[in-house]
Backbone as CSV, one residue per row, in Angstrom:
resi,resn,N_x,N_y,N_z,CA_x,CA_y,CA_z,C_x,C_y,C_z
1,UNK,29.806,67.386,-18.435,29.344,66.177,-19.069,29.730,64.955,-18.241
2,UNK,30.592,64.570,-17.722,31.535,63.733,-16.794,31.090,64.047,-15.721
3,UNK,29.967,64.877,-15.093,29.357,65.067,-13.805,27.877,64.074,-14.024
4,UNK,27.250,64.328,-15.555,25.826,63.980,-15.147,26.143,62.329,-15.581
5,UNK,27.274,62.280,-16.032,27.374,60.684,-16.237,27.959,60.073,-14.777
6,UNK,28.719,60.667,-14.139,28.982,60.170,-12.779,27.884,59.967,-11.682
7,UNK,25.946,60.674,-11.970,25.839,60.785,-11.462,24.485,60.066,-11.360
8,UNK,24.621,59.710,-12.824,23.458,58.508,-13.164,24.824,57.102,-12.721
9,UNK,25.501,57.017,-12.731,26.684,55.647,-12.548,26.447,55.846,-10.764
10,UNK,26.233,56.757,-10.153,25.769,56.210,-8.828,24.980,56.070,-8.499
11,UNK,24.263,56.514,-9.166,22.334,56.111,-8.962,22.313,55.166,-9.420
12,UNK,23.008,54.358,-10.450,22.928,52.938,-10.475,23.567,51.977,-9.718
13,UNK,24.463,52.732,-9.266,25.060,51.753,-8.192,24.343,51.739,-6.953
14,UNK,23.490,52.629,-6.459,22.870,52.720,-5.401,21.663,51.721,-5.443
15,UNK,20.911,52.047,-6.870,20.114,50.932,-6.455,20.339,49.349,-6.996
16,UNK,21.568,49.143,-7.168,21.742,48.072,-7.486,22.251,47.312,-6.373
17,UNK,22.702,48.062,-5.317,23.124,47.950,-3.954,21.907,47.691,-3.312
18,UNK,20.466,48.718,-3.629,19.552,48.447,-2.365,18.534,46.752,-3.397
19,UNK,18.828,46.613,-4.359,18.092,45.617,-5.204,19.113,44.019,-4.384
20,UNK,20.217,44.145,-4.466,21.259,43.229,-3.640,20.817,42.691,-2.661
21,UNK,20.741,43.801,-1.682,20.370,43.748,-0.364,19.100,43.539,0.231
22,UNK,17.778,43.279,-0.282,16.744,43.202,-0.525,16.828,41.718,-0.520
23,UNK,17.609,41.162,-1.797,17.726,39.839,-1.857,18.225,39.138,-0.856
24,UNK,19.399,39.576,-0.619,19.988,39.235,0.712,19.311,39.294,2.090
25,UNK,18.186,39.766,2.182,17.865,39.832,3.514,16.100,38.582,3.394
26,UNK,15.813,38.430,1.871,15.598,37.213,2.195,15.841,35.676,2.512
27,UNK,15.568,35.259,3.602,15.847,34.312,4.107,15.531,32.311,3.553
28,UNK,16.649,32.015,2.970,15.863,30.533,2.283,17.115,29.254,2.783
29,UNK,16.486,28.438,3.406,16.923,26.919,3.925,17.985,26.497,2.625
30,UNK,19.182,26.239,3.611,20.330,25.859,2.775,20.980,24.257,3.466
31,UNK,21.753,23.680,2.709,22.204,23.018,3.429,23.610,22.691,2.952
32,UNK,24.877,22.781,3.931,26.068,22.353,3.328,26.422,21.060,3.694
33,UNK,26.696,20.613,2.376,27.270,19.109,2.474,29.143,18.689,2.677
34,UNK,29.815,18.244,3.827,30.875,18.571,3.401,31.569,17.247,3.004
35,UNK,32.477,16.729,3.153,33.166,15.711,2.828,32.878,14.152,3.573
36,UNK,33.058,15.077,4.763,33.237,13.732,5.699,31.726,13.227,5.871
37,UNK,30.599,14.563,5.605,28.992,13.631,5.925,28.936,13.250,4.555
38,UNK,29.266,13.651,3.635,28.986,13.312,1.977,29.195,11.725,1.974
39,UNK,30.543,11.692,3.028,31.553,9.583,2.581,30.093,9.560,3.590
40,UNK,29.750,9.443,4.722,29.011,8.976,5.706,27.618,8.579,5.192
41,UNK,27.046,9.288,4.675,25.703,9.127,3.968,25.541,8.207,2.944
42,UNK,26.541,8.390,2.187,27.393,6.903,1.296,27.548,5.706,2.237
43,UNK,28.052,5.840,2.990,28.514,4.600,3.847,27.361,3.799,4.518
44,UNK,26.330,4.984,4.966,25.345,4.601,5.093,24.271,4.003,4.323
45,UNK,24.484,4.327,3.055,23.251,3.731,1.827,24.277,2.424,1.516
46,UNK,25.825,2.215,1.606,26.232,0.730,0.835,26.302,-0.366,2.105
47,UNK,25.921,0.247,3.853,25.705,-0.645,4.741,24.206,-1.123,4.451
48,UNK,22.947,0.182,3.995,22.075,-0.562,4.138,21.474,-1.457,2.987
49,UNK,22.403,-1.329,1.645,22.232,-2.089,0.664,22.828,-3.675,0.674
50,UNK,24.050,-3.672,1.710,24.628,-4.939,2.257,23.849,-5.761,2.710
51,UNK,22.976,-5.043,4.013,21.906,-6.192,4.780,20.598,-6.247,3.844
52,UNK,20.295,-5.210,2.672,19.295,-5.755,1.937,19.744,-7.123,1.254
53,UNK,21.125,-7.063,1.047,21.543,-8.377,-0.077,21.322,-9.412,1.136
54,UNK,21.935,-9.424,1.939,21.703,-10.533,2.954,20.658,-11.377,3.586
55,UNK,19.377,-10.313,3.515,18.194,-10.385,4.243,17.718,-11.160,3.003
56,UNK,17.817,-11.063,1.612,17.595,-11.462,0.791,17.965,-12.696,0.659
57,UNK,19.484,-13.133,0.950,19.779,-14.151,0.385,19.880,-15.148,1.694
58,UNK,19.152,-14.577,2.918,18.463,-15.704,3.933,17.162,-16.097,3.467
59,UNK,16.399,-15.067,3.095,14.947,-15.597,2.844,14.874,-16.286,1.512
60,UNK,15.868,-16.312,0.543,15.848,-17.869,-0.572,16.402,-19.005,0.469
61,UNK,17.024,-18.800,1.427,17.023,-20.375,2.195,15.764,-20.708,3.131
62,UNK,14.761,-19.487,3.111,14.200,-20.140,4.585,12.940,-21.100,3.647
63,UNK,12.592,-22.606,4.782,11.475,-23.523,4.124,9.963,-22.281,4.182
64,UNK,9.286,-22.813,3.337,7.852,-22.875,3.266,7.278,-22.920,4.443
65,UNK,5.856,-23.213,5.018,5.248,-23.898,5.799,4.807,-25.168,4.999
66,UNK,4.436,-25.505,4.149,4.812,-26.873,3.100,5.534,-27.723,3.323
67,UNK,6.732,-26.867,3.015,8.518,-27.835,3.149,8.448,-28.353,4.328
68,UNK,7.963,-27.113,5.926,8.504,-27.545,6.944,7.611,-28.914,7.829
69,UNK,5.815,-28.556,7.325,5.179,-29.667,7.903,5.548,-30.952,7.206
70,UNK,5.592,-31.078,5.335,6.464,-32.349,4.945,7.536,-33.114,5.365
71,UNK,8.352,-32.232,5.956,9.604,-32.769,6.560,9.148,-33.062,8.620
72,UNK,8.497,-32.281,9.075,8.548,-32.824,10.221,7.360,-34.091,10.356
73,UNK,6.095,-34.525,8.997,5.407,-35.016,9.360,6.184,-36.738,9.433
74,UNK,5.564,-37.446,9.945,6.328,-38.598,10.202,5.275,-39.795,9.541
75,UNK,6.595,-41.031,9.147,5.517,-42.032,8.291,4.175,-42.734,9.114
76,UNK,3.655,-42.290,7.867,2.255,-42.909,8.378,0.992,-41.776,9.458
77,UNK,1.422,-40.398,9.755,0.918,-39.530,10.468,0.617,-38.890,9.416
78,UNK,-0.790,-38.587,9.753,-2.034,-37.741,9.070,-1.481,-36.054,8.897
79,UNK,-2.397,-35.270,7.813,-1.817,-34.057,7.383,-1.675,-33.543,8.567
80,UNK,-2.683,-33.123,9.299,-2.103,-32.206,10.355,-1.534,-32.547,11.416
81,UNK,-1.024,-33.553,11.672,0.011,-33.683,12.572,1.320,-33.778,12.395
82,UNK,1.841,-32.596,13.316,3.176,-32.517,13.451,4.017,-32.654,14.709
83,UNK,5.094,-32.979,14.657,6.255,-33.221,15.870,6.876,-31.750,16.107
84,UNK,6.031,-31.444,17.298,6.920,-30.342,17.889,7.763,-30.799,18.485
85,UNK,9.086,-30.117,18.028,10.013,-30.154,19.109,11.411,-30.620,18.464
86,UNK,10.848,-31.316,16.943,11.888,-32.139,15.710,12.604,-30.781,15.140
87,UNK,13.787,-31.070,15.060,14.741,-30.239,14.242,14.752,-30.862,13.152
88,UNK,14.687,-29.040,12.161,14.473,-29.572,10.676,15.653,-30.095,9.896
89,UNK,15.691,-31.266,9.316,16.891,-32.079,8.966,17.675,-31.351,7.919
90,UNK,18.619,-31.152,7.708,19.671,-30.313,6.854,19.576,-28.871,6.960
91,UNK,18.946,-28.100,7.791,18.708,-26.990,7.935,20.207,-26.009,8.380
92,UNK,20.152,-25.289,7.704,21.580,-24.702,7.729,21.064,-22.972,8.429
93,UNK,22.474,-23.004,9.404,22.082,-21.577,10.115,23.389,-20.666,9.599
94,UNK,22.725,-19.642,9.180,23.285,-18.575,8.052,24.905,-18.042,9.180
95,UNK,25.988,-18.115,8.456,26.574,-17.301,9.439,26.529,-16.104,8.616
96,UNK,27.164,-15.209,10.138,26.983,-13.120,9.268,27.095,-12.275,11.241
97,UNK,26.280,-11.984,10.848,26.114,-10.601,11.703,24.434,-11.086,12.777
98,UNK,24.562,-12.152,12.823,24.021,-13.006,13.986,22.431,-12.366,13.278
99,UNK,22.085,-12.551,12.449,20.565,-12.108,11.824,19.677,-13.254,11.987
């Protein structure tokens, strides 16, 4: 009795071995993430969320083309003329990371 049960318990182990191994020998794209690229990839999304804030908070300072022909046009000179060459008065240059 203890023979035909030993002998179905390896026939199940056998093919539960070749059902395993079957799986195992298909092949599927993995990727390990470890610590140091995990901080890096981080580091990388809160550098490029930094220069989004920045890029942002240059372009609420930069003029119009409006602002800038109003301010360079001069009294008494018609709409389309402008002074090349006039620096725009109060114009402030952002300090940072030379952008």
């Amino acid at each position: 009795m203890s023979s035909n049960f030993e002998r179905k318990l390896l026939e199940d182990l056998k093919e539960q071995s070749r059902r395993q191994a079957q799986i195992a020998a298909e092949l599927e794209p993995c990727l390990t993430v470890t610590e140091k690229s995990w901080k890096a990839l981080i580091g990388l999304q809160q550098t490029q969320i930094q220069f989004l804030v920045d890029i942002q908070t240059v372009a609420a300072r930069l003029a119009t083309r409006g602002e800038v022909e109003e301010i360079s046009r001069p009294e008494g000179a018609g709409t389309g003329e402008l002074l090349s060459g006039n620096p725009i008065v109060g114009a402030e240059v952002p300090a940072g990371d030379g952008l």
